[in-house]
C-alpha positions in Angstrom: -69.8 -22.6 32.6 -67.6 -19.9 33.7 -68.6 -16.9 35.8 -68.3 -13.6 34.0 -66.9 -12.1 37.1 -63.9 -15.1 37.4 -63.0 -14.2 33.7 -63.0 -10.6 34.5 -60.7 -11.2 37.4 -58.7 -13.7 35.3 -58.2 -11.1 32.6 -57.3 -8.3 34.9 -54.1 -11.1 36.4 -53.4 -11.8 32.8 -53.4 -7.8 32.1 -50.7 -7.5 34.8 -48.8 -10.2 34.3 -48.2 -9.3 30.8 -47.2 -5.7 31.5 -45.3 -6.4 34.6 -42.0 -7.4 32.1 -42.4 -3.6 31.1 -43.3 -1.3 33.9 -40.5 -3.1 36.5 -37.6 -1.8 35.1 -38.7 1.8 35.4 -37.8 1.2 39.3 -34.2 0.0 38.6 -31.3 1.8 38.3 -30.0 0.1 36.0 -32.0 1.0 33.3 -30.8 2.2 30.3 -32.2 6.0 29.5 -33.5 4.8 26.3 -35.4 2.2 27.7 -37.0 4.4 30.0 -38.3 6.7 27.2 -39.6 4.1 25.0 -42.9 3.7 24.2 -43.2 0.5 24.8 -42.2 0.8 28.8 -44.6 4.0 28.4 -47.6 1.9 27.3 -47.0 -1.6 29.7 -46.8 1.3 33.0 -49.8 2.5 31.7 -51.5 -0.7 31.4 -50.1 -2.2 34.4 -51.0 0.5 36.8 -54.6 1.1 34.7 -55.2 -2.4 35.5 -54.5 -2.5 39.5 -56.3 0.7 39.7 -59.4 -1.5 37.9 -58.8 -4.4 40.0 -59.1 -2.6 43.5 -61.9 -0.2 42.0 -64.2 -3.4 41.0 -63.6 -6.1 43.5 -64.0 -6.5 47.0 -60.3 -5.8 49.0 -59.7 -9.4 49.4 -60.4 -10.2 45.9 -58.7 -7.5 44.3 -55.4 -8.1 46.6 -55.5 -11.4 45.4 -55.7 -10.8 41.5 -52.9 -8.3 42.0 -50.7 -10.5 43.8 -51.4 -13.4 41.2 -50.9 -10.9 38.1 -47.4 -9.6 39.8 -46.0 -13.6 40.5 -47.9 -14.5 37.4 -45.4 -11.7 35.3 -42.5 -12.2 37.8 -42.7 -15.9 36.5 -42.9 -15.0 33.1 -40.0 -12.1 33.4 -37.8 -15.0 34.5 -39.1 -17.3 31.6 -36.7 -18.0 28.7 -40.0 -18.1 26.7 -41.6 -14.6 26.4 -44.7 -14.0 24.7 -44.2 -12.4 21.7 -46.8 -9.9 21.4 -47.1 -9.9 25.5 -47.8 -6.2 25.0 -50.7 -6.0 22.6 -52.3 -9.6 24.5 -51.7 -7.5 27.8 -53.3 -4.5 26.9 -56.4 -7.0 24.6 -56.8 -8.7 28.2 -57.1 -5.1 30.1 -60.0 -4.3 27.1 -61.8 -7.6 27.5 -62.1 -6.3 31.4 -63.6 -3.4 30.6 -65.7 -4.9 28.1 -67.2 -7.7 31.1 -67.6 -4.8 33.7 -69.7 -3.0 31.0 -71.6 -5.8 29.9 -72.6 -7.0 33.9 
């Protein structure tokens, strides 16, 4: 059976990686004004940020470096994807909640 804590971890990656197709382009240039007011970009900067905040706040500095850096070339990967998860946002921000949820329940 799995560890609680490795799912927790896992769902903190999966949290990032899922938001990280939303909160990059607020460092570009590039970006259109309209994307940069959207909700959407709004809510994935808030999740992505919420959850590396978690991620060095409930692991050890090793661990939590690692999750990061495997949630950021985790959504990196998926940015450069032709096949994007539909509802990336809502599973993003459902795998953020199921952390929470673990580091409640430990």
């Amino acid at each position: 059976m799995i560890s609680q804590d490795i799912v927790a971890s896992l769902s903190l990656s999966l949290a990032i990686a899922l938001s990280w197709g939303g909160f990059r382009p607020i460092f570009s240039r590039a970006t259109g004004e309209a994307v940069l007011r959207s909700p959407a970009t709004t809510l994935a900067s808030a999740i992505c940020v919420t959850s590396l905040g978690m991620a060095f706040n409930a692991e050890p500095i090793g661990l939590a470096g690692f999750v990061a850096a495997t949630g950021v070339l985790l959504g990196v990967l998926l940015d450069r994807s032709p096949v994007h998860p539909p509802r990336g946002l809502a599973l993003s921000l459902a795998s953020a909640l199921l952390f929470f949820h673990l580091s409640i329940m430990a």
